[in-house]
Backbone bond lengths (Angstrom), bond angles and torsions (degrees), N, CA, C in turn:
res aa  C-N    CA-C-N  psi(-1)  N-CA   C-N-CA  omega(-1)  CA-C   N-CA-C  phi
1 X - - - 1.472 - - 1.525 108.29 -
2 X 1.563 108.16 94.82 1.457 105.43 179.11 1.590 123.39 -96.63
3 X 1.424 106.05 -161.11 1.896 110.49 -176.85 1.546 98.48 -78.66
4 X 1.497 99.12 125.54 1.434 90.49 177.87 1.566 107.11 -112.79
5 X 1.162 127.29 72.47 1.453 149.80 -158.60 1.662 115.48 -45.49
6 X 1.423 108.31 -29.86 1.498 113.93 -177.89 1.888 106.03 -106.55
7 X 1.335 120.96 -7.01 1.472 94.03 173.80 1.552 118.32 -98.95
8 X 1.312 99.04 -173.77 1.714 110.63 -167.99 1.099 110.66 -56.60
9 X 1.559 122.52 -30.46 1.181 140.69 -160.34 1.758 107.63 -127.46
10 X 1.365 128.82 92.34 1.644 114.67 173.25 1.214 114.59 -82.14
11 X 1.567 121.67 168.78 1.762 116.91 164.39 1.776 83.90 -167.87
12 X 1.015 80.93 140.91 1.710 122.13 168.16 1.462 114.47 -127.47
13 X 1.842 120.16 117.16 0.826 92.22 165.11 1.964 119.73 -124.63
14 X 1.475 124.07 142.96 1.300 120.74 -156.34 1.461 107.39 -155.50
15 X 1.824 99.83 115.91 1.345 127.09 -177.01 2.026 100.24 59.27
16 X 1.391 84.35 65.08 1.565 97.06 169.25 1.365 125.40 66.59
17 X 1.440 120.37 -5.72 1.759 136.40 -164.21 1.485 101.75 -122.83
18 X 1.350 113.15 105.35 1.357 117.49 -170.70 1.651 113.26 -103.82
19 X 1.248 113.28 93.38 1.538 136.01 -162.69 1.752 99.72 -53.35
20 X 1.086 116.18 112.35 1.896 102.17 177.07 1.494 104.27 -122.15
21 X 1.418 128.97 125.50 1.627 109.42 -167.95 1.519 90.43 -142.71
22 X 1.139 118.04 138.97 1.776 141.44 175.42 1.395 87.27 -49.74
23 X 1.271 127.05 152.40 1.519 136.76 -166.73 1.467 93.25 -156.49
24 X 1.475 145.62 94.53 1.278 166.14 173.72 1.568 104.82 -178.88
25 X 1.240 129.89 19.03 1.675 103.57 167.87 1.166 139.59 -17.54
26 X 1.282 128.53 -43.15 1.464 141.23 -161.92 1.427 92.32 -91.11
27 X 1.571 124.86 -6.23 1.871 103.95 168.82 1.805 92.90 -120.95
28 X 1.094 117.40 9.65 1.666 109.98 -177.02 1.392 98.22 81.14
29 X 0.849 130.76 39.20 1.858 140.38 166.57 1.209 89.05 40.51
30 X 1.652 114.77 43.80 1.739 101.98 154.08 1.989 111.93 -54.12
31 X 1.395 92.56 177.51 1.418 109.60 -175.65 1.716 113.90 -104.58
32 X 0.974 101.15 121.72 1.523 109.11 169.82 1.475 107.52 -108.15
33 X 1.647 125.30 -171.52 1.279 111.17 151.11 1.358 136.47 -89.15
34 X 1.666 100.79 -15.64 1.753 109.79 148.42 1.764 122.54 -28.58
35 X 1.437 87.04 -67.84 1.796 109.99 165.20 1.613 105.29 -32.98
36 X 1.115 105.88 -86.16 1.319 120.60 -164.09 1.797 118.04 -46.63
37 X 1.482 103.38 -42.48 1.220 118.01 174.04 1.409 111.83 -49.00
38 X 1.413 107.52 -54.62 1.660 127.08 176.94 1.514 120.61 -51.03
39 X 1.703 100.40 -42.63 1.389 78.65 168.46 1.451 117.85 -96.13
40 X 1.042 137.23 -21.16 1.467 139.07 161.94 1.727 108.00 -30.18
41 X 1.680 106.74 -47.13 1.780 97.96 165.89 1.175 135.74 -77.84
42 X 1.407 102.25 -10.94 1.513 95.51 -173.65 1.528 101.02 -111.05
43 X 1.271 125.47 3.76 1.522 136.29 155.24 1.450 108.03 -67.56
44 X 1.454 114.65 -65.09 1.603 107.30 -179.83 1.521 125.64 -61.13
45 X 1.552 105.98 -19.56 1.342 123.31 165.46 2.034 121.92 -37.97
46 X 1.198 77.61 -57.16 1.621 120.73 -164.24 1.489 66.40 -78.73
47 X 1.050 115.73 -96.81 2.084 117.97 -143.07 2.077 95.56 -32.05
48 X 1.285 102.39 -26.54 1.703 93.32 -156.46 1.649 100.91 -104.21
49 X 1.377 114.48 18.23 1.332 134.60 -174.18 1.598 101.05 -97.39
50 X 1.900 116.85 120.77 1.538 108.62 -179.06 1.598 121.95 -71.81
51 X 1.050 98.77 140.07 1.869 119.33 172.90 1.832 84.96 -18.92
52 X 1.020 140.81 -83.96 1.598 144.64 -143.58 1.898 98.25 -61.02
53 X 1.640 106.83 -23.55 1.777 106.86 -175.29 1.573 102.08 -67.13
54 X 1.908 105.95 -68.69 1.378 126.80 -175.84 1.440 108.71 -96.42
55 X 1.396 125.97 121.48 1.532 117.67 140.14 2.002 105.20 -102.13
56 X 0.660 132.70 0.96 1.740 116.10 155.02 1.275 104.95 178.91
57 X 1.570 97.83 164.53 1.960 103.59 -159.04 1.797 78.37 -115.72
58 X 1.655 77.21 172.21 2.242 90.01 169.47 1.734 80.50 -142.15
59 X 1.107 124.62 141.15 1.348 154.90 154.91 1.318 130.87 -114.67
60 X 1.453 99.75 96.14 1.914 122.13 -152.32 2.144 100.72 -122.54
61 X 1.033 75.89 -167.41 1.700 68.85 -167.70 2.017 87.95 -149.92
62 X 1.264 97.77 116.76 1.742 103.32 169.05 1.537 125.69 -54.75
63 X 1.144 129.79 164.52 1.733 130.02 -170.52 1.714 115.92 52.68
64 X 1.379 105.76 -147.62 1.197 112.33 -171.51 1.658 121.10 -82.89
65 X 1.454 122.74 20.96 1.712 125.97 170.82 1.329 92.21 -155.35
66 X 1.124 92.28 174.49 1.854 135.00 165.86 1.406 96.02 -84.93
67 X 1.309 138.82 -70.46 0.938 120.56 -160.92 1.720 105.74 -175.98
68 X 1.512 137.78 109.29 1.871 130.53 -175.72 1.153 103.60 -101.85
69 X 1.492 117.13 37.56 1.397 98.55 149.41 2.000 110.07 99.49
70 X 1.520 122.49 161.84 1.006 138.38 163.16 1.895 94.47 -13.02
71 X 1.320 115.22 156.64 1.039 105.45 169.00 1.755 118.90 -84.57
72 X 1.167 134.62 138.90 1.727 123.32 178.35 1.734 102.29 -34.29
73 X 1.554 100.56 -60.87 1.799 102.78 -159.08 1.449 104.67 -44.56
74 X 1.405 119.46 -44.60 1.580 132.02 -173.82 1.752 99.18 -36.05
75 X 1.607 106.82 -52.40 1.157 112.27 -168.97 1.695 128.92 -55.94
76 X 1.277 100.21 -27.07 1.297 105.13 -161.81 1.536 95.10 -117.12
77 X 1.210 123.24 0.79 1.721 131.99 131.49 1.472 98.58 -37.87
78 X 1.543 130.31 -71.18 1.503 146.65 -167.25 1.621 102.48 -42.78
79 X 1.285 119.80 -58.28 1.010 122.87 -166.33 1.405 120.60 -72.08
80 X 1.765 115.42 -18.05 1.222 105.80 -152.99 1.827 85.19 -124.80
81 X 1.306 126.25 17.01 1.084 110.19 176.79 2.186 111.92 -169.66
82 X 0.719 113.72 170.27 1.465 96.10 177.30 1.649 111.29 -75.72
83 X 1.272 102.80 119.40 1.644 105.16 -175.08 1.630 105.99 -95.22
84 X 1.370 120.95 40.97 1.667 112.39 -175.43 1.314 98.65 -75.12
85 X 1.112 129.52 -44.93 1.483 138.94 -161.00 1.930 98.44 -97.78
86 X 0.980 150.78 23.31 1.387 163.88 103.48 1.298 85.94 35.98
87 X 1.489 93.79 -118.11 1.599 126.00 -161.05 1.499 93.45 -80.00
88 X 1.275 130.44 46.63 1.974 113.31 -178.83 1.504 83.72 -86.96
89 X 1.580 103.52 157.91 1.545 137.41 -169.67 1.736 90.04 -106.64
90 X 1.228 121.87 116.16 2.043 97.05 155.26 1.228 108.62 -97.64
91 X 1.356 127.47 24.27 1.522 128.47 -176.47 1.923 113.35 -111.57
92 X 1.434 103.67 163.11 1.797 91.90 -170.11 1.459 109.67 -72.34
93 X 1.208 93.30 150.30 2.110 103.30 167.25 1.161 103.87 -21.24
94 X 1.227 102.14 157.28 1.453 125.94 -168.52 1.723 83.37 -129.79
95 X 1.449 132.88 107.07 1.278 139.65 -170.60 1.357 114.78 26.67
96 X 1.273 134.83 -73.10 1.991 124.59 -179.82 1.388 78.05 -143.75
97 X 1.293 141.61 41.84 1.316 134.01 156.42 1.474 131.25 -118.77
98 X 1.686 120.57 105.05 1.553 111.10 -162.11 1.475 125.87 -88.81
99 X 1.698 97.46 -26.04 1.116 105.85 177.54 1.414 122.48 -85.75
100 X 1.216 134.26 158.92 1.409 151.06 -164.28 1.595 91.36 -67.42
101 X 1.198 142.77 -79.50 1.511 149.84 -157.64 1.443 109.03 -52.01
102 X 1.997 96.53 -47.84 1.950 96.16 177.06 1.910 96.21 -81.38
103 X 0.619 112.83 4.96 1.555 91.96 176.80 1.501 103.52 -103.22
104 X 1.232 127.24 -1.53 1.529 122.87 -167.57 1.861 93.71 -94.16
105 X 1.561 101.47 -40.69 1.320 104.29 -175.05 2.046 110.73 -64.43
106 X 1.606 94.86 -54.44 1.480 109.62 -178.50 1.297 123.59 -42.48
107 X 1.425 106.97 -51.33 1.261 99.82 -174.55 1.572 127.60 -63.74
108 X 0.939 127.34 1.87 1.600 137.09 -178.06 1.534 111.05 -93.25
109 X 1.499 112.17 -15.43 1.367 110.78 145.70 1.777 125.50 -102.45
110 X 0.998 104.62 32.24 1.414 128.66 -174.95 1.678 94.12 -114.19
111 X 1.315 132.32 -15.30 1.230 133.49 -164.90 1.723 111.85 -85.90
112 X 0.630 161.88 85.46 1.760 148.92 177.47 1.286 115.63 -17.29
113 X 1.582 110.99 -56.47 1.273 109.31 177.82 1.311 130.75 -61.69
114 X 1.756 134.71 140.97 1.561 102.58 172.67 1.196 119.55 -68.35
115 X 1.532 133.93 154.94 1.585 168.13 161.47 1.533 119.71 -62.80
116 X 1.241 126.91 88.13 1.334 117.44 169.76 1.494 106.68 -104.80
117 X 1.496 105.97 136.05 1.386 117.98 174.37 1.691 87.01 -105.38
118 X 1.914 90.48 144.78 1.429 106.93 166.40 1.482 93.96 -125.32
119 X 1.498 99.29 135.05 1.714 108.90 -172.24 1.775 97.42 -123.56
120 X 1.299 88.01 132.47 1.852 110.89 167.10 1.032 140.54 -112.82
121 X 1.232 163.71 -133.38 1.286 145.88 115.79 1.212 121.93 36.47
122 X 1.079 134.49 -120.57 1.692 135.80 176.71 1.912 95.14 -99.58
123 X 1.411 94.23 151.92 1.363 113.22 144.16 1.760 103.47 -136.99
124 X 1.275 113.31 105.65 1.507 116.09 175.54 1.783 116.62 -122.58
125 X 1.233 106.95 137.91 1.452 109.01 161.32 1.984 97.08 84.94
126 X 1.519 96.58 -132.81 1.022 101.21 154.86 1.786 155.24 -24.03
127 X 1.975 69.77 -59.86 1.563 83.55 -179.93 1.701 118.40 -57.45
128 X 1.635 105.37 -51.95 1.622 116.13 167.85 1.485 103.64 -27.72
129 X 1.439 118.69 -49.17 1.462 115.04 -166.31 1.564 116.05 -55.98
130 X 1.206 107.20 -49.58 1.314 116.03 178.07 1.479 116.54 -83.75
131 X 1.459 123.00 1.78 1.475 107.60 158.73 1.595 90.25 -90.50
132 X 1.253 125.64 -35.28 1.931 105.73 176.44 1.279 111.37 -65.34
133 X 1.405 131.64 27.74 1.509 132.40 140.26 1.190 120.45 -50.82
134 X 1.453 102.61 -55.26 1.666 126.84 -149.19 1.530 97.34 -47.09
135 X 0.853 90.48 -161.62 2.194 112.90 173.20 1.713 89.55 -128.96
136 X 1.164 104.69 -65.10 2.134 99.22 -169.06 1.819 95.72 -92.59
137 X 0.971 104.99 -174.52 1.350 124.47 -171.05 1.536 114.50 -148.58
138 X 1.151 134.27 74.40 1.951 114.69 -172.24 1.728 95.93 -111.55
139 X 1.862 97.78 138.64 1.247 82.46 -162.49 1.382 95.48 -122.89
140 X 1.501 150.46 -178.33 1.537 132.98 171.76 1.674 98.83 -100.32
141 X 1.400 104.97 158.83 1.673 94.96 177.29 1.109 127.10 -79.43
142 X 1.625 124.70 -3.05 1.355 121.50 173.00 1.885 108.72 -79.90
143 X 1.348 101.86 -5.68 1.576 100.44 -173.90 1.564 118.15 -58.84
144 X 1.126 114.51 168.49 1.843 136.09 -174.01 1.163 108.19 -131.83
145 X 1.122 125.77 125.43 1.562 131.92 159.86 1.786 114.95 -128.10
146 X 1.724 113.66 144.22 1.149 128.81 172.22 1.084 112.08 -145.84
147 X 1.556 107.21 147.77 1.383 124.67 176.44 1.830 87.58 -112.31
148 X 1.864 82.58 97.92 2.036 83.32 -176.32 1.191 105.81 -98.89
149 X 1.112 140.86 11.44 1.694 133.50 -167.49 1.544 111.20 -83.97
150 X 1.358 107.17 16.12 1.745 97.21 175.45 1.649 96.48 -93.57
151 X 1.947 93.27 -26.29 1.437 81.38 -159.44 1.823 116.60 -76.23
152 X 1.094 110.21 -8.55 1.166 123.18 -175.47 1.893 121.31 -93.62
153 X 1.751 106.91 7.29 1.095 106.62 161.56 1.885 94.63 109.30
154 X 1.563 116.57 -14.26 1.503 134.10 -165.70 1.116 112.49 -109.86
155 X 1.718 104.87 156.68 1.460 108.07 155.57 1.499 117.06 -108.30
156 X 1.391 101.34 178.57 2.172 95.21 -178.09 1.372 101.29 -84.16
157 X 1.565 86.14 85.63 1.939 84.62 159.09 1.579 130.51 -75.74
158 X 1.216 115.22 21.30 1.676 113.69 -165.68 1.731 85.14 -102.33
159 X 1.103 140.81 67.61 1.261 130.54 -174.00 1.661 128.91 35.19
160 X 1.678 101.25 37.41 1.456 102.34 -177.28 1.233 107.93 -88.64
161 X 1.114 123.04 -36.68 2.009 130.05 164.33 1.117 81.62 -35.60
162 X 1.565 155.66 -118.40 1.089 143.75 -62.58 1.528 102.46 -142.52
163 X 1.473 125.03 11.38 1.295 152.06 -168.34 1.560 104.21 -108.32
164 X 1.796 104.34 -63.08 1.247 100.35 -158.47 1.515 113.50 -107.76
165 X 1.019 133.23 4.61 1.676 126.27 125.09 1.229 111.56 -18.37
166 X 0.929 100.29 -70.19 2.014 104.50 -146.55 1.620 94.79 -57.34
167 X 1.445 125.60 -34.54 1.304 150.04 -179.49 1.612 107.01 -40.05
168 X 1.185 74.53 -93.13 2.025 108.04 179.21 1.494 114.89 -81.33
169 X 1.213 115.75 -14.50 1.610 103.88 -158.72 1.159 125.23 105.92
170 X 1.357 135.42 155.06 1.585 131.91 -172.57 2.186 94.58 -81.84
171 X 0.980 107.73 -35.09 1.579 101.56 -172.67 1.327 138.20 -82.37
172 X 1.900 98.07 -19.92 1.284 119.02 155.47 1.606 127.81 -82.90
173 X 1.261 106.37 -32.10 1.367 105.36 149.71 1.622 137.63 -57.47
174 X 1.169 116.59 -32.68 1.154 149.79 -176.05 1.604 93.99 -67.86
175 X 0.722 98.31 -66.50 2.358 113.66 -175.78 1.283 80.79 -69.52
176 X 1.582 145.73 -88.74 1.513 117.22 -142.27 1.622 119.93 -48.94
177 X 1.502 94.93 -43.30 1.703 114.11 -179.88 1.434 128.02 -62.25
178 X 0.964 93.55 -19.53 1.953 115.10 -179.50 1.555 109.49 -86.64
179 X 1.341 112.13 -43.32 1.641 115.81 165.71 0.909 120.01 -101.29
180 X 1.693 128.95 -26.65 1.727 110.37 174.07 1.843 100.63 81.99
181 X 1.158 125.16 7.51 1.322 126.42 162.15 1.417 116.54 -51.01
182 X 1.448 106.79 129.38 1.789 119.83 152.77 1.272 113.87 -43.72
183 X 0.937 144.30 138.18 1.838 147.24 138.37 1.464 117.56 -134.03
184 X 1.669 112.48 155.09 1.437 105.92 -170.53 1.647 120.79 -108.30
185 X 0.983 136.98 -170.85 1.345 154.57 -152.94 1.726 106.89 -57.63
186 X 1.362 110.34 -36.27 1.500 129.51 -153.69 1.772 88.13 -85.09
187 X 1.437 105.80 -55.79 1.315 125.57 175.36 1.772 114.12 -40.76
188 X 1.280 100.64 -67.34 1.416 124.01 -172.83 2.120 97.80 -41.88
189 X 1.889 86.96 -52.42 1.653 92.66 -160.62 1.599 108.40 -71.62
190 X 1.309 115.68 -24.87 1.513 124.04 -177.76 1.432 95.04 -71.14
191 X 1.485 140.40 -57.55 1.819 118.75 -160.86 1.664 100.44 -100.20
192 X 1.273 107.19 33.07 1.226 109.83 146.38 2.222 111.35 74.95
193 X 1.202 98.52 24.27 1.568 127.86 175.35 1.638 97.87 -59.61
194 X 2.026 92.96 -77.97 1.537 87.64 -173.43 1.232 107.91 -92.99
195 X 1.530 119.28 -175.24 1.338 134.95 173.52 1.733 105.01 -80.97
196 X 1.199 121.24 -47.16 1.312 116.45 -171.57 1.785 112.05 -167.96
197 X 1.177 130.45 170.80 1.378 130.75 179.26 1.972 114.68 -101.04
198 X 0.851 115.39 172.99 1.897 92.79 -166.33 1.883 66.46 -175.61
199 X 1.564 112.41 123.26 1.643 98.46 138.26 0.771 137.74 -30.74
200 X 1.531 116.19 -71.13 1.656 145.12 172.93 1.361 110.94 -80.96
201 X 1.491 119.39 77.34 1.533 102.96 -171.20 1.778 110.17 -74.76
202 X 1.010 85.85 -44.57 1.780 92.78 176.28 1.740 110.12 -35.83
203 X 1.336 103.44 -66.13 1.646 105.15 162.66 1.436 137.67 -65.36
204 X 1.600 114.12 -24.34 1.590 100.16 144.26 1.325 124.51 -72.50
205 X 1.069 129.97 -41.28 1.621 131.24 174.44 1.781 102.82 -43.96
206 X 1.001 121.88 -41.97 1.386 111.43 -173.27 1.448 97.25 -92.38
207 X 0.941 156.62 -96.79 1.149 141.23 -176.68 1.974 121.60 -11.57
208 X 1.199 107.22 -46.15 1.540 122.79 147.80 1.956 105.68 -37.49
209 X 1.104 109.26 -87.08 1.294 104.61 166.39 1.219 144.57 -8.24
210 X 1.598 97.93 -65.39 1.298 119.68 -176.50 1.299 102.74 -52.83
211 X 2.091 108.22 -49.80 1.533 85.45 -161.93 1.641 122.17 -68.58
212 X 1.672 96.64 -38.04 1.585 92.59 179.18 1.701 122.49 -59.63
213 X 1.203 91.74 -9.77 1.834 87.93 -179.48 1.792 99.60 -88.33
214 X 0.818 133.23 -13.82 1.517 145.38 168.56 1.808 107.87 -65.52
215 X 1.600 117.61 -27.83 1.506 109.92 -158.55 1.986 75.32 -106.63
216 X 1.325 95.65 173.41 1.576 135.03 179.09 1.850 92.31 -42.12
217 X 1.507 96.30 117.89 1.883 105.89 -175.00 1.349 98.80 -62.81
218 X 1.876 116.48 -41.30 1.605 117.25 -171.04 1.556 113.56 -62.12
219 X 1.281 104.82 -41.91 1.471 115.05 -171.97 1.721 109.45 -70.70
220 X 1.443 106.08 -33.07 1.576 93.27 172.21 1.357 150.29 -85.22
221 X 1.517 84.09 -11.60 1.680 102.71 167.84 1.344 105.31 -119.52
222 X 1.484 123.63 4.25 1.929 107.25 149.50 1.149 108.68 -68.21
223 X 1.369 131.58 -44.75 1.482 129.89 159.19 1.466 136.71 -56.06
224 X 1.254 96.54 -16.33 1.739 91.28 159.77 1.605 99.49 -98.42
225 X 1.094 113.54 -39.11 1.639 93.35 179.36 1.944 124.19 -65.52
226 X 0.920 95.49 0.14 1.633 113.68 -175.23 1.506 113.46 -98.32
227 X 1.398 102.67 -47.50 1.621 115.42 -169.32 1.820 93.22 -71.76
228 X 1.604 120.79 -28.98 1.450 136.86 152.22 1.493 122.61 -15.26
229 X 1.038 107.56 -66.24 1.429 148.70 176.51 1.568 112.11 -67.75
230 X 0.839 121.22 -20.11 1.395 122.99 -150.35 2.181 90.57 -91.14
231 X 0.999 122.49 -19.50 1.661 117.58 165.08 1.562 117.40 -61.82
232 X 1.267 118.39 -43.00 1.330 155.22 172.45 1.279 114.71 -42.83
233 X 1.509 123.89 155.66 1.391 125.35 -176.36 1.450 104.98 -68.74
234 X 1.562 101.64 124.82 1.641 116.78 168.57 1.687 128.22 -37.35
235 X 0.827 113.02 -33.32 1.778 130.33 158.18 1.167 105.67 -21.68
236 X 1.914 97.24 -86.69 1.416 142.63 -156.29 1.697 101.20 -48.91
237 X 1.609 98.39 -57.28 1.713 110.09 -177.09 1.982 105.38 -70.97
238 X 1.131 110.93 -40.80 1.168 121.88 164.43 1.855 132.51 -36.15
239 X 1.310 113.81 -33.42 1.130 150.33 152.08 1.524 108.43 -62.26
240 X 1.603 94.23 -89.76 1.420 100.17 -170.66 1.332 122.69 -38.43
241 X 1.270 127.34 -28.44 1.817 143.32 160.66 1.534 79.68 -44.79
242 X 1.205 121.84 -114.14 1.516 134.36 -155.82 1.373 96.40 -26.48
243 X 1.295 146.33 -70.34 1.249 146.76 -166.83 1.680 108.91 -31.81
244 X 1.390 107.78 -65.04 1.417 112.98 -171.10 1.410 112.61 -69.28
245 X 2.028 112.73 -49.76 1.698 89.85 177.59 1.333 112.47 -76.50
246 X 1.335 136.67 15.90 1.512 123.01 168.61 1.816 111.97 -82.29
247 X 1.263 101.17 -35.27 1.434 121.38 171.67 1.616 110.14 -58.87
248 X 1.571 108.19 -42.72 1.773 99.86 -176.14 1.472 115.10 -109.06
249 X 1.363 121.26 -5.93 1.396 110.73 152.63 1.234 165.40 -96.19
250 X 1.469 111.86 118.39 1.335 110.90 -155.57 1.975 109.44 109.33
251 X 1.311 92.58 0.17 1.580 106.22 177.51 1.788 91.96 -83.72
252 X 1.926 106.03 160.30 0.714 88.20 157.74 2.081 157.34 -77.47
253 X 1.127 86.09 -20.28 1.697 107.77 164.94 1.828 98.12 -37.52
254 X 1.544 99.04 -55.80 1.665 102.63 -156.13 1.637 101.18 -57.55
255 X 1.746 120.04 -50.08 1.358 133.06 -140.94 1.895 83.83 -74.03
256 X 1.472 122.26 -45.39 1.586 134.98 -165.71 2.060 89.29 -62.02
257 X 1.197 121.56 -25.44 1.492 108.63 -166.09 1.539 80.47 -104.56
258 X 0.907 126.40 -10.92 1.523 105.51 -179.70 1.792 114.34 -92.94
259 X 1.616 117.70 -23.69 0.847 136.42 145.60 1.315 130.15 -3.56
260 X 1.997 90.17 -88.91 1.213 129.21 171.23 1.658 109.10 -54.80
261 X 1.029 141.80 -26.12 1.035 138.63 -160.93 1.246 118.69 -83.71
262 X 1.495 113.90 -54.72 1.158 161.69 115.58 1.923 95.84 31.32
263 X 1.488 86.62 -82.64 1.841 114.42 -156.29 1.568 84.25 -83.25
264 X 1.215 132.76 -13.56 1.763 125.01 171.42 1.766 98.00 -71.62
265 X 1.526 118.03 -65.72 1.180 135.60 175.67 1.379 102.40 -21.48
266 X 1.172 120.36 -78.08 1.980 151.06 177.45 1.144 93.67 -17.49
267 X 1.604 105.71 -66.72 1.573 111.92 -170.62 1.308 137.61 -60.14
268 X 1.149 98.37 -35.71 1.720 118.77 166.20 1.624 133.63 -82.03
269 X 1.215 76.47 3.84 1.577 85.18 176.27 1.533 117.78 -119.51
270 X 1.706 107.10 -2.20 1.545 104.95 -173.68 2.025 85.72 -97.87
């Protein structure tokens, strides 16, 4: 899986951290369905890529944003013609997702590996949607985020209803989505949007990466697939715990991290 330098969507992936970055600078890596398509492939790419290829992605956006949203032109497509069929997919679900926009977001939890989005500049509209793919969130503090689709006559259909609850809360979601207000980085990190602030988010996110792609591939995406679960009836997740550490202990992956651990211990103590 090499640099693919000319599409909408690039990824490189190297020493387990598979770099994926919005490739439209010159429109703010707005979203088209080109866009969207792109990442939907190089998401399922990644999902069908073995534990030993990927242990964790960063999902960044080239030039000056993360991502402004729907593209403008898209818009005035809207105006000048019936846009029902817009974003239509003619291809199968993308896990319980049919449409093109929720499948751009979905599939990044369709991935094994965990997902870090590094956000810059804007994340608006859309774009927000698809950093609420991620698993982490690091955002820089000069960043902007909006949930703009009220203002445009819409709601966040890219799975932001049902994303950013769980996030913020049903009431803070409710208020961003209802006005479509700007807010900044400090904001975002206080109701619990992003994971954390990083100057360089792009460069903490990969370094982030690195390390989890460095620990046990089973152990890091049984835990994202678990921590998954964790909305879900207690049973179900209850199980699924037993399922996975019965599966990784005493495997070899497990005995090599126990190893390693081991000879870290050793070291620190002489």
């Amino acid at each position: 899986m090499g640099d693919q330098s000319k599409d909408l969507v690039v990824v490189e992936v190297r020493d387990g951290v598979a770099d994926v970055r919005l490739n439209r600078p010159e429109k703010l890596n707005a979203l088209g369905p080109g866009t969207m398509r792109a990442l939907v492939d190089v998401g399922q790419r990644l999902a069908a890529a073995p534990p030993e290829e990927v242990g964790a992605v960063v999902l960044s956006g080239e030039g000056r944003a993360f991502s402004a949203g729907l593209d403008f032109a898209e818009f005035e497509k809207m105006s000048e013609q019936d846009s029902s069929d817009l974003l239509a997919h003619d291809g199968p679900p993308v896990g319980v997702a049919e449409a093109l926009g929720q499948q751009a977001v979905h599939v990044w939890s369709l991935v094994g590996a965990p997902v870090i989005a590094a956000v810059h500049g804007v994340a608006f509209g859309g774009g927000l949607q698809v950093a609420l793919g991620a698993d982490l969130r690091l955002a820089a503090p000069d960043a902007r985020f909006s949930v703009t689709e009220v203002l445009w006559g819409l709601v966040p259909d890219m799975m932001g209803t049902q994303v950013l609850p769980g996030l913020v809360g049903r009431d803070v979601a409710l208020e961003l989505a209802l006005t479509g207000r700007t807010f900044g980085a400090e904001e975002a990190d206080r109701i619990g949007l992003v994971t954390r602030l990083a100057d360089d988010p792009r460069e903490a996110a990969l370094a982030l990466a690195a390390e989890v792609a460095g620990h046990s591939r089973g152990a890091t995406r049984g835990i994202k697939r678990l921590v998954g679960l964790a909305s879900g009836p207690l049973e179900e997740g209850l199980h699924a715990e037993q399922d996975v550490i019965g599966a990784l202990m005493g495997g070899e992956e497990q005995l090599a991290a126990v190893a390693r651990r081991m000879e870290s211990l050793g070291r620190s103590a002489r």
